[in-house]
C-alpha positions, 0 to 999 in steps of 0.5 A: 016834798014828796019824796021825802016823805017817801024817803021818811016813810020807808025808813020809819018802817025799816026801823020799827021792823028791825026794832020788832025784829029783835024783840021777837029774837028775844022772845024766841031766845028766852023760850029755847032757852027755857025749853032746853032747861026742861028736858036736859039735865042740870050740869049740862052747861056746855052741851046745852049752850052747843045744842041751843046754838045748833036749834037756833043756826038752824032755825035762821038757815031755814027762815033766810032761806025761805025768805030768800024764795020770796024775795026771788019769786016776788022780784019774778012777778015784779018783771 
């Protein structure tokens, strides 16, 4: 019995992190987007969506980089 709770637990959490993961993406999303909408031009359509992509593959290149150092020094400490 134990073990499923463990086992309902640890998938409890995996979900409502992801479910509040894509949340926050949304938020994040709607405020980059806005942002860019304030300093450039109307009729930028295409520049600003290729800017926009680049603020936010870069944005995700330095968050799973980081996350990646935590992960290897946590799994360091752990042995």
């Amino acid at each position: 019995m134990q073990s499923f709770r463990q086992t309902y637990l640890a998938t409890m959490t995996a979900l409502a992190t992801a479910g509040f993961g894509l949340l926050a993406a949304g938020a994040w999303n709607t405020a980059i987007s806005d942002l860019l909408k304030t300093f450039l031009p109307k009729g930028t359509g295409v520049i600003s969506e290729l800017f926009y992509a680049l603020i936010v593959t870069t944005l995700a290149i330095v968050v799973i980089n980081a996350l990646g150092k935590l992960a290897d020094k946590t799994e360091s400490i752990i042995k």
